[in-house]
C-alpha positions in Angstrom: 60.2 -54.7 151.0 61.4 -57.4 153.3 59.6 -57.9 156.4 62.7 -57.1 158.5 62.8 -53.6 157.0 59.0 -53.4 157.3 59.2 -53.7 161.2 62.0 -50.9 161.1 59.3 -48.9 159.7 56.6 -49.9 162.0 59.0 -49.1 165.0 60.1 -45.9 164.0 56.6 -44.9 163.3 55.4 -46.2 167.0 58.3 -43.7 167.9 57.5 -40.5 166.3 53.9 -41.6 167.2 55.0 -40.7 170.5 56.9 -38.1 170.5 54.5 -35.8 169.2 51.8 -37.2 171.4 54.0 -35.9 174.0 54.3 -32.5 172.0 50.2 -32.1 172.3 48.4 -31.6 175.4 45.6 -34.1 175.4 42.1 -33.9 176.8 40.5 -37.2 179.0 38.9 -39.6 176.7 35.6 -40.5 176.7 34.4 -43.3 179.3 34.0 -45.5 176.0 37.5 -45.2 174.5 39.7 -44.8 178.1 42.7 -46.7 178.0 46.2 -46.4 179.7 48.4 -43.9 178.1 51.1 -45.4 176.5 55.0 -44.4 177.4 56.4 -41.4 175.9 60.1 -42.8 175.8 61.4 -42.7 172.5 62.6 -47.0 171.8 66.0 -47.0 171.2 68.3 -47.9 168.1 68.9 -51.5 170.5 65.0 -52.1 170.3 64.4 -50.5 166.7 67.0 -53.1 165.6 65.5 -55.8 167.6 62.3 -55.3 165.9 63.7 -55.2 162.8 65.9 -58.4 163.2 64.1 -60.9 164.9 63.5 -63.9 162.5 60.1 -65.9 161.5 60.4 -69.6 162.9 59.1 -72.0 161.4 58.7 -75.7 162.7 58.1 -78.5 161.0 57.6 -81.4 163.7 57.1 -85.3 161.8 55.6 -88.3 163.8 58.1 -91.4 163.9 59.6 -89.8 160.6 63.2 -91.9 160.1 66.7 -90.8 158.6 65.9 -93.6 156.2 62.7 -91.5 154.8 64.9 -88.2 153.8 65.9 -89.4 150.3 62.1 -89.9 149.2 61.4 -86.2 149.9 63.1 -83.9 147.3 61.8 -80.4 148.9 63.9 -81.9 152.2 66.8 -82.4 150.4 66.7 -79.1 148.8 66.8 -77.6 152.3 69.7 -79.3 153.2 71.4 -77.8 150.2 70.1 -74.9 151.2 71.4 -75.1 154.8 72.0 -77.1 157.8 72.0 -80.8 158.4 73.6 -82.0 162.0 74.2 -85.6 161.9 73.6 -86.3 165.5 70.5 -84.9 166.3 69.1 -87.1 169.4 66.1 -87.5 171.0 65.9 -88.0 174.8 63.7 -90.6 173.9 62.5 -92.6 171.1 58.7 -91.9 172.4 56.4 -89.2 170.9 55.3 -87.5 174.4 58.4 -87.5 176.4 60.1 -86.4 172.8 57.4 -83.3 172.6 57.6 -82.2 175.9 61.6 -82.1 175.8 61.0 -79.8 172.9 58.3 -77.4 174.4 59.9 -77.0 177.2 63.7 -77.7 176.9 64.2 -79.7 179.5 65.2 -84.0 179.8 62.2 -86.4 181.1 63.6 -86.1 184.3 62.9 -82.3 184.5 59.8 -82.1 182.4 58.4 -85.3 184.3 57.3 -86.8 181.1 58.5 -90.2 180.4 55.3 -92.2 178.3 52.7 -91.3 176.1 49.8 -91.4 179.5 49.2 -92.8 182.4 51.0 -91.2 185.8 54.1 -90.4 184.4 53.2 -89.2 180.9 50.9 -87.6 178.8 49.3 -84.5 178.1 47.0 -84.8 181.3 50.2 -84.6 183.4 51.6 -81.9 181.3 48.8 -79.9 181.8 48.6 -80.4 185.4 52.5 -79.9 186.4 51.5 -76.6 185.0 54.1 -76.9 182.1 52.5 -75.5 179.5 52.7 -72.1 181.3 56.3 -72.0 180.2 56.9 -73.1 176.3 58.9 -72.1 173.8 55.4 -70.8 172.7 55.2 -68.4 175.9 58.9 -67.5 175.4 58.3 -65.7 171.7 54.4 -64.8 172.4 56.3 -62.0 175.4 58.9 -61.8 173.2 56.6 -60.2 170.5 55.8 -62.9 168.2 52.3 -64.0 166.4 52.0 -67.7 167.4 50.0 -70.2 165.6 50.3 -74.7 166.1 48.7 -76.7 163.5 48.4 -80.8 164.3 49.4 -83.1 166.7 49.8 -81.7 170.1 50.5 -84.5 173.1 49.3 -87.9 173.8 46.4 -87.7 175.2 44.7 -84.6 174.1 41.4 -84.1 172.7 40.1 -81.5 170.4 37.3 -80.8 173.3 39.6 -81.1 175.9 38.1 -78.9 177.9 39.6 -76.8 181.2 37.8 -73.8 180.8 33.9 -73.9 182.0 33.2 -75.9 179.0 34.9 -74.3 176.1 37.7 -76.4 174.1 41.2 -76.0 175.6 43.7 -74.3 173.7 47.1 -73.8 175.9 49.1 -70.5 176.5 51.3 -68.9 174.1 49.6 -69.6 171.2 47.5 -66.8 169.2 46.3 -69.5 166.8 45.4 -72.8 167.5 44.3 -75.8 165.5 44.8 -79.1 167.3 43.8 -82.9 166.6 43.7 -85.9 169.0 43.9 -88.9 167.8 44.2 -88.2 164.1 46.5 -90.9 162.5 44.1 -92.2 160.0 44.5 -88.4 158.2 40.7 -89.1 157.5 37.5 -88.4 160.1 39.1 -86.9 162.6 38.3 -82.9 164.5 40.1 -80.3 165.0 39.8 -77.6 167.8 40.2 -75.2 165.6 40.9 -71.6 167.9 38.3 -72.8 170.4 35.6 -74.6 168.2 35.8 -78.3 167.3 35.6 -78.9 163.6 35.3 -82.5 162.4 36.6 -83.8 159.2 35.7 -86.8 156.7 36.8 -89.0 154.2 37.3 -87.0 151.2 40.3 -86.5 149.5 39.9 -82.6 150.5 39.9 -83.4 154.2 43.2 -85.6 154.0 45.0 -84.1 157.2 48.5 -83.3 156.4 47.2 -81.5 153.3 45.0 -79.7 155.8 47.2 -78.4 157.7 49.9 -77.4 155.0 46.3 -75.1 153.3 46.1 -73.9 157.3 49.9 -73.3 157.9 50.4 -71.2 154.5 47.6 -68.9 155.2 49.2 -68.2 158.4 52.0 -67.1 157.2 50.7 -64.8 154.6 48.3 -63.0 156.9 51.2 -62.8 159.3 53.5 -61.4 157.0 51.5 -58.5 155.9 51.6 -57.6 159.9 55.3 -56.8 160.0 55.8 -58.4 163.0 57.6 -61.6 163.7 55.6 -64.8 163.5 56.3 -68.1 164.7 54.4 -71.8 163.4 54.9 -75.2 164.3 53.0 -78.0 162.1 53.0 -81.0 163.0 52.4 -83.4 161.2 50.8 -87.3 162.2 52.4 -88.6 159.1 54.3 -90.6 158.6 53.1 -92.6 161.9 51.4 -95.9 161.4 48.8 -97.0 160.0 51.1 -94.8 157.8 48.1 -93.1 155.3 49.0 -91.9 152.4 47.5 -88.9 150.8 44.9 -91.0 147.8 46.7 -89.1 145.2 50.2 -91.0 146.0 48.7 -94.3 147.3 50.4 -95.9 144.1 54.3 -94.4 144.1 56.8 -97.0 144.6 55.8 -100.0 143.3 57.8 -103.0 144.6 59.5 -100.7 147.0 60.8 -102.4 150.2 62.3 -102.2 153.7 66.0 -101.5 153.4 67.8 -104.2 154.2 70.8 -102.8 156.2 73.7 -104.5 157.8 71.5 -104.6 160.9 68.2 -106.2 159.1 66.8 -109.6 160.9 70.2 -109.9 162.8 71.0 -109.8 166.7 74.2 -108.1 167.7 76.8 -109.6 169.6 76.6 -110.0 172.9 72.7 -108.7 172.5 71.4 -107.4 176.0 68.8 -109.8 178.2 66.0 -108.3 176.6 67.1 -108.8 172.9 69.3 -111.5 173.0 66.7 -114.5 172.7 64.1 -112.2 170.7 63.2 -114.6 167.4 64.5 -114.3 164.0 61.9 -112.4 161.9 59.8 -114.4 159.4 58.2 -114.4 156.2 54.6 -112.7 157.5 56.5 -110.1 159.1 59.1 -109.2 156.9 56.3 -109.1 154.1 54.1 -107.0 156.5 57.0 -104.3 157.0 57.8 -104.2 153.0 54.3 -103.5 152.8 54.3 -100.9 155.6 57.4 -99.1 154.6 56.2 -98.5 150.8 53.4 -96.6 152.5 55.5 -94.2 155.1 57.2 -93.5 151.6 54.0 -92.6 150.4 52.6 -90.5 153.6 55.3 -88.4 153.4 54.6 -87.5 150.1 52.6 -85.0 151.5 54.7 -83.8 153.9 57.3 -83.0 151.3 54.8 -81.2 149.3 54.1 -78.9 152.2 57.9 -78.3 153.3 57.7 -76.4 149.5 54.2 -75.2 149.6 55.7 -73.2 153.3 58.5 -72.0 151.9 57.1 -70.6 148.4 54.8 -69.1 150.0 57.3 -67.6 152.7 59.1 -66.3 148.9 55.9 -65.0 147.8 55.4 -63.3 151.1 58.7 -61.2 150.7 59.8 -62.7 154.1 62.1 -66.0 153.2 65.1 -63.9 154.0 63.7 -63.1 157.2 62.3 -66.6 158.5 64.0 -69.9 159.7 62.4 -73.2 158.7 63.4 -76.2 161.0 62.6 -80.0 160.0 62.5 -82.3 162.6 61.0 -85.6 163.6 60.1 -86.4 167.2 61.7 -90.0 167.1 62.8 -92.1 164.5 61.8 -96.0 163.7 63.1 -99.4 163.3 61.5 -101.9 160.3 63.3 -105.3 160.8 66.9 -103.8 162.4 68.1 -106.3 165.1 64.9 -108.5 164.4 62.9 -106.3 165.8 59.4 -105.8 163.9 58.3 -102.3 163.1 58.4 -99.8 166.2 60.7 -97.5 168.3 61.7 -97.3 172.1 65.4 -98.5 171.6 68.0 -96.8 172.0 69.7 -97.8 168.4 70.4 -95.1 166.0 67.3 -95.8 163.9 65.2 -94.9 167.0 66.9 -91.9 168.9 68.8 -90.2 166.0 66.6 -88.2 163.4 66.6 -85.9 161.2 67.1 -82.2 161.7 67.6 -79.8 158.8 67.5 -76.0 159.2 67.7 -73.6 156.6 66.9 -69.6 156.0 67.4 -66.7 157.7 71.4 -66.6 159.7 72.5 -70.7 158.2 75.1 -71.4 156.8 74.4 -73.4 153.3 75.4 -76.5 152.2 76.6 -77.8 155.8 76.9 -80.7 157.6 77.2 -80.4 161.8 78.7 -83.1 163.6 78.4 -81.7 166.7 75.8 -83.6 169.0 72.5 -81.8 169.6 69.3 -82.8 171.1 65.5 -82.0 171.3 65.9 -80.0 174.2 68.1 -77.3 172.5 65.2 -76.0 170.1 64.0 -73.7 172.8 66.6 -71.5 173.8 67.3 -71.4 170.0 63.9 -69.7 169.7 64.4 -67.6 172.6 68.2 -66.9 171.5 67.1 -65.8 167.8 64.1 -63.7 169.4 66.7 -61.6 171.1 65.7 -63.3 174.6 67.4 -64.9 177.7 66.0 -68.6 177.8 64.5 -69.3 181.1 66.6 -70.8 184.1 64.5 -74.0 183.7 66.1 -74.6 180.1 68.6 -77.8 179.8 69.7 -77.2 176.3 71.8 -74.8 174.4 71.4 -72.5 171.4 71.9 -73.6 167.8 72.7 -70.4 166.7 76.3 -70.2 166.3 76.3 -73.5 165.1 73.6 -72.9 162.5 76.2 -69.9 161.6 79.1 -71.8 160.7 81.0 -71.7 164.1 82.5 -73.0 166.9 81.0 -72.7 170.3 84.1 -72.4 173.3 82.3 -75.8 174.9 79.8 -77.6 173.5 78.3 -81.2 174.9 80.2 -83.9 174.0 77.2 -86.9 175.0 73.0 -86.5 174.4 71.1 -88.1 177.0 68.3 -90.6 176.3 65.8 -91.7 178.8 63.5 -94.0 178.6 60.7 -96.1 181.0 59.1 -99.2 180.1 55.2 -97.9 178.4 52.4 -98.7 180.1 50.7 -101.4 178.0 47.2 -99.9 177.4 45.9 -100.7 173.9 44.8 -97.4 173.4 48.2 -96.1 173.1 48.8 -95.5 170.1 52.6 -96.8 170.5 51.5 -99.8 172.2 53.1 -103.3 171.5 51.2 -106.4 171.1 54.4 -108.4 172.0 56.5 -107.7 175.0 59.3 -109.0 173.7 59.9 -106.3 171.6 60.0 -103.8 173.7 63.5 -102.5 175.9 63.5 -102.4 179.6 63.8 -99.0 181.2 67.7 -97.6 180.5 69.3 -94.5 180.6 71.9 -94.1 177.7 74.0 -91.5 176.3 75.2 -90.8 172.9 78.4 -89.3 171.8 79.5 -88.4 167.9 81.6 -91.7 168.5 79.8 -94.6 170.9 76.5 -95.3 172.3 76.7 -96.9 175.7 73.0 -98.0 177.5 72.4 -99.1 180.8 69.3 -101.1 182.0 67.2 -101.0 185.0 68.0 -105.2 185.0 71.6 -104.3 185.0 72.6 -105.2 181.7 74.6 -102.7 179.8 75.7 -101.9 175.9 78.5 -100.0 174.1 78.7 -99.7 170.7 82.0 -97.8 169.1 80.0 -96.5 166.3 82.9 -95.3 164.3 84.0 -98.9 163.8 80.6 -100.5 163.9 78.0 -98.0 163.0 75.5 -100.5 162.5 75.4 -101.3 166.0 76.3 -105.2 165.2 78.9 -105.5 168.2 78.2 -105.0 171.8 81.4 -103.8 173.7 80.1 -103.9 177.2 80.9 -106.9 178.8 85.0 -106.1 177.1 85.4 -103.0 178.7 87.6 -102.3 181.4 86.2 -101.6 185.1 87.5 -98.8 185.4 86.0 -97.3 181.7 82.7 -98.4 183.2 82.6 -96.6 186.7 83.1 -93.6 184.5 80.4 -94.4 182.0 78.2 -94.9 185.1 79.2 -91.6 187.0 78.5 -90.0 183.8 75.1 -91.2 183.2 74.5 -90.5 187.3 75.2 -86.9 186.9 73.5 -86.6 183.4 70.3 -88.1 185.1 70.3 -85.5 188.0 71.7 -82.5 186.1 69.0 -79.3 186.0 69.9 -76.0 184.1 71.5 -75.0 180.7 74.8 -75.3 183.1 75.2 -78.0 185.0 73.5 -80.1 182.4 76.6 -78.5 179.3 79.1 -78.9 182.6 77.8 -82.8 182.9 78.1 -84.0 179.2 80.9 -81.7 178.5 82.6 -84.1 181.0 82.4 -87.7 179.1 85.2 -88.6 177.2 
């Protein structure tokens, strides 16, 4: 029986429960056992079918995971048979923490507040504070009637024994399980606050992390599923960020394998903005280093792959994969030698701010590809929207849903928005940059399905027609008419200031 029919069964039991509780005249309970008497309204066919409808969800969140990583992962590519793929997925921005709180919370950096990894204006001590995490997608399905549980990386910034609480290790609203590293990205010796206690980890091959959290992730699911009621999981992973740790066991795959040398690799575009257009040609150290460092995020996601099909057998074995929607996503992608840039993120090229996201199971069309552009921020209202719930008025994005289904929305976006600030350059970050020179100036950008156009806080601008020039090998700015510019401008203007699922659809519905 699947878990869908399962809650029918639960509801309807609840029901007659009480109607014949209201049948019996009941005596007052001892002082031990008082609680409040529950309504004797019968639910209703609209709430027995809610209950028996509402999907499983679950997440699977990578760190710095590329599009350039998907064909080294075979259970991946079996979900995109399986399902959904949309090719223009962006971030609003190529930054883990702004990236993650877009996603909690649905909202751009200029809503959310987060735009770095720390500091004043970033980071999981600002999160907390702004009082952000009392509204999550976790908060939205925990009223909603869903068992919660995170696994792994939370926000830059937080510590296992964080702790907010008179002492005891914080563990945020909304989720009913809660197992949460800090800085973790070795996979080995590292803690977890594990529900409230802080565990700590070694070096064995046993106490590799991602592994860890895939053992973690499939026993939630199978006690969950033997509840009846909806259950919602987001892993995430620190793989494949750098130093890019492989799992020992696949510390040896791809011998000789090396960064791919696109169009793009060691080359400046045309008309390169301030910031880029002097940067150095990359040399033999580096481009050895990055061979080097790409065979291993091959390897690191390994492990990842192995627990995209370790979730989703067990979700089979569980009776519930009919019932449950899997989502893959990375928080930001990475460049490895594109536009001589050495390995990192921040830009706003398509190797930095458009990743993966595949979806497959329960209401997904299989076998399709989505070119209709989406962003981080519509994963929230999706959750709320498949719960059977109204996304709060805070929300920016829009729900996948009827796209996941195979249709058309009447208006959909027609430009993401990407925002970005310079990063504070605090060695402890575990983004930071050695070399300033390879990292972008604040800019606002949007991307459309067809162009890219970036504007920096020196003034400089880009526009790349990435139909013609998907490589992003040929600025456009400085060719473009005046008039075509003040509209790119207003556009970004309103974008930047837009607040609500409404006026932020009405603002990049607008772009042409």
């Amino acid at each position: 029986m699947s878990s869908r029919s399962r809650r029918a069964l639960s509801v309807a039991a609840v029901a007659a429960t009480l109607l014949a509780a209201t049948a019996c005249t009941t005596t007052a309970a001892s002082p031990t056992t008082a609680s409040p008497a529950p309504s004797a309204s019968r639910p209703s066919p609209a709430e027995i079918e809610s209950a028996a409808t509402q999907p499983n969800i679950v997440l699977v969140l990578t760190d710095d995971l590329s599009k350039n990583l998907v064909r080294y992962m075979p259970n991946l590519r079996k979900m995109q048979q399986d399902g959904t793929t949309f090719t223009n997925y962006t971030v609003t921005d190529s930054l883990c923490c702004p990236s993650r709180a877009s996603l909690f919370k649905g909202q751009f950096p200029h809503n959310t507040g987060i735009y770095k990894n720390h500091g004043s204006d970033g980071g999981f001590r600002l999160f907390h504070s702004r009082g952000q995490e009392s509204s999550t997608f976790a908060t939205d399905l925990k009223a909603a009637g869903y068992r919660t549980g995170f696994f792994g990386k939370y926000l830059n910034e937080y510590l296992p024994a964080t702790s907010f609480n008179g002492g005891k290790p914080y563990v945020p609203p909304g989720w009913d399980q809660w197992f949460a590293g800090g800085n973790a990205y070795d996979n080995f010796n590292y803690a977890l606050n594990e529900n409230g206690t802080v565990k700590k980890y070694g070096k064995k091959p046993a106490d590799y992390l991602t592994d860890v959290l895939s053992a973690k992730a499939t026993g939630f699911i199978t006690s969950s599923a033997a509840t009846g009621s909806p259950f919602m999981l987001e892993v995430s992973t620190y793989a494949p960020h750098a130093p890019y740790t492989p799992a020992p066991r696949d510390a040896k795959l791809f011998p000789g394998l090396t960064a791919p040398r696109t169009a793009a690799y060691d080359r400046l575009p045309e008309d390169a903005p301030a910031w880029l257009a002097t940067h150095p040609r990359l040399n033999a150290a580096q481009k050895s280093r990055m061979d080097a460092e790409f065979r291993k995020r091959a390897q690191s996601v390994q492990s990842v792959d192995r627990m995209l099909g370790a979730l989703r057998d067990t979700l089979t074995t569980a009776g519930v994969a009919d019932d449950t929607l899997v989502v893959f996503a990375s928080d930001n992608g990475y460049h490895m030698g594109e536009y001589t840039l050495p390995s990192g993120k921040q830009t706003a090229f398509d190797t930095d701010v458009n990743v993966p996201l595949i979806v497959t199971g329960h209401g997904v069309k299989a076998g399709q590809t989505v070119e209709a552009v989406v962003e981080n921020t519509d994963l929230r209202p999706t959750f709320a929207d498949l719960a059977g719930e109204r996304a709060p008025a805070e929300v920016d994005g829009q729900s996948l849903r009827q796209l996941l289904a195979g249709e058309t929305p009447a208006l959909w976006r027609k430009a993401a928005l990407i925002e970005h600030r310079d990063p504070a350059t605090d060695p402890a970050d575990p983004d930071y940059e050695h070399d300033s020179i390879n990292i972008p100036p604040a800019y606002d950008a949007i991307r459309t399905a067809d162009f890219t156009y970036v504007q920096y806080v020196d003034g400089t601008r880009e526009y790349y027609d990435r139909r013609a020039d998907p490589d992003q090998l040929r600025n456009l700015a400085g060719s473009l008419p005046a008039d075509r510019l003040t509209q790119l401008r207003a556009s970004v203007r309103t974008m930047t200031k837009c607040v609500g699922a409404e006026a932020c659809l009405r603002a990049a519905s607008a772009i042409s």
